[in-house]
N, C-alpha and C positions, 0 to 999 in steps of 0.2 A: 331751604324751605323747612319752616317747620311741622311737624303735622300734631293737631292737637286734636287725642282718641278720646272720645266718651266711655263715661263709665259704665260696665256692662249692668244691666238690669233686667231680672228675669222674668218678662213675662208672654200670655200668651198674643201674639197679631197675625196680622194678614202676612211679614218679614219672621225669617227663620234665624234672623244671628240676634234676637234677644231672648231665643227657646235657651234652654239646659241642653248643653251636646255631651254629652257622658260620655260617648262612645267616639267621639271625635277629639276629647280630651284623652282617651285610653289609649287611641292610636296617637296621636301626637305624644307622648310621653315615650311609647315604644319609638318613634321617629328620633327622638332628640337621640337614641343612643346612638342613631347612624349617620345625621347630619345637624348640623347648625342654621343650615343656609334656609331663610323662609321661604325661597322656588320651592326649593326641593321638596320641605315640608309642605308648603300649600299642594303640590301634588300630590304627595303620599297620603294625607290625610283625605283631600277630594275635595277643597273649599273653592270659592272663585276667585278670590284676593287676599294676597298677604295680611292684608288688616284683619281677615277673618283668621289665619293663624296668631295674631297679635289677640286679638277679641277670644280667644279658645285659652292663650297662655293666662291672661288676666284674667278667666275663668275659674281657671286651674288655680291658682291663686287665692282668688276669692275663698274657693269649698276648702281650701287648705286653711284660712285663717279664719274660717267661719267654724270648721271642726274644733281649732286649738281654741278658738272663743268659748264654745260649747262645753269643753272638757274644763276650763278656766272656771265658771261659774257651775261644775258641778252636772250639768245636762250629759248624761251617757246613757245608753242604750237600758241599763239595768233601771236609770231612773224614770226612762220616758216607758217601758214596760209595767214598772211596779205603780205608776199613776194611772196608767190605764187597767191595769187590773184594780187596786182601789177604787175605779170609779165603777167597774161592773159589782165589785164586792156591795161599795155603802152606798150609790145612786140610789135617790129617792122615787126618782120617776122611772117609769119600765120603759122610755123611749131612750131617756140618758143609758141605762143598761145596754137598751142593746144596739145605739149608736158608740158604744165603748165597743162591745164585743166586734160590731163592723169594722171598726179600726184594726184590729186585730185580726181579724180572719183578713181584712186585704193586705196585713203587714209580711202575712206569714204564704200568703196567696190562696188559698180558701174562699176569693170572692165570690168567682166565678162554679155556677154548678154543673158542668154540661154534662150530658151524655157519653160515657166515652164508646158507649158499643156505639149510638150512631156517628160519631165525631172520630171513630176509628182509632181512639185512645186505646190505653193499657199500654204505650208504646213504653212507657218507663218502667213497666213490671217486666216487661219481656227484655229489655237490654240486662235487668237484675238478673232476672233467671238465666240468660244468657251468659253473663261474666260470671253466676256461678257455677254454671256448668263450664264452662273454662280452669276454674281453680281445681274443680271434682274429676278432669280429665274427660269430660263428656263430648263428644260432636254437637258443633255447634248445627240445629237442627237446618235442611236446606229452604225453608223459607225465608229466613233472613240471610243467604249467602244470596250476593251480590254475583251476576255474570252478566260480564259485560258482553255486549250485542260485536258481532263482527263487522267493524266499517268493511261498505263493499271501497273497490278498488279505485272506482272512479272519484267516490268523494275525498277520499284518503289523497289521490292526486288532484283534485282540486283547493283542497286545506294547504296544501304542500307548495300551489300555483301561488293561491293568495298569500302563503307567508313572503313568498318571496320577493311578491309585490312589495308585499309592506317592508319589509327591509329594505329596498331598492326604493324608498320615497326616503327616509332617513339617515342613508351612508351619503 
């Protein structure tokens, strides 16, 4: 039997295997070092059907010969930056400007303005302070020390019941 695969095209629908899987292509890549077999991989990865490990490799594929297209004719990151700053420099109209600048604050991720006191942000200044205080020899201060809650005893023997269930449906 032969099977004849369509060519991946990406766009948005109501179906998820003609979305961009980034992160399905990052594991699959990590997959390939540990097996060949597409079970294995459509497991490991999480898809429903081998055709969707087949549809994720001709993915991978694609952004690989799409990159080396890009770098072929000159399009690098330094050149799609310097036209977009050109366009905030010499744009005639104040919308073209600051539809340039939006590109650029959502490239750099600036898009978005929240609040971080109410959205409970700062969390990335405080892992800095934290890992510098680690290099300066400092205690790491106790609200970010993690303690874990004691399982009482009966859940700990019930986790323990059902492992063993679950091994005993598979041996």
């Amino acid at each position: 039997m032969i099977q004849k695969l369509k060519p991946v095209i990406f766009i948005k629908g109501q179906y998820g295997y003609n979305e961009q899987n980034t992160t399905q292509q990052i594991m699959l890549l990590k997959a390939l070092r540990i097996t060949q077999d597409p079970k294995k991989l459509r497991e490991i990865i999480g898809v429903k059907s081998i055709a969707d490990v087949y549809r994720t490799l001709d993915k991978i594929a694609m952004r690989k010969e799409y990159h080396s297209a890009l770098a072929k004719f000159g399009i690098t990151f330094d050149y799609i930056v310097g036209n977009i700053k050109k366009e905030i420099d010499t744009a005639e109209k104040s919308s073209e400007r600051l539809m340039a600048i939006n590109i650029l604050l959502k490239s750099i991720g600036l898009d978005k303005y929240d609040d971080t006191e109410i959205a409970g942000g700062g969390w990335e200044e405080a892992l800095l302070k934290i890992s510098e205080g680690k290099k300066e020899g400092v205690p790491i201060s106790a609200e970010y020390e993690v303690v874990q809650p004691k399982i009482p005893e009966e859940v700990r023997l019930a986790k323990e019941k059902e492992r063993q269930e679950g091994r005993s449906l598979y041996e």
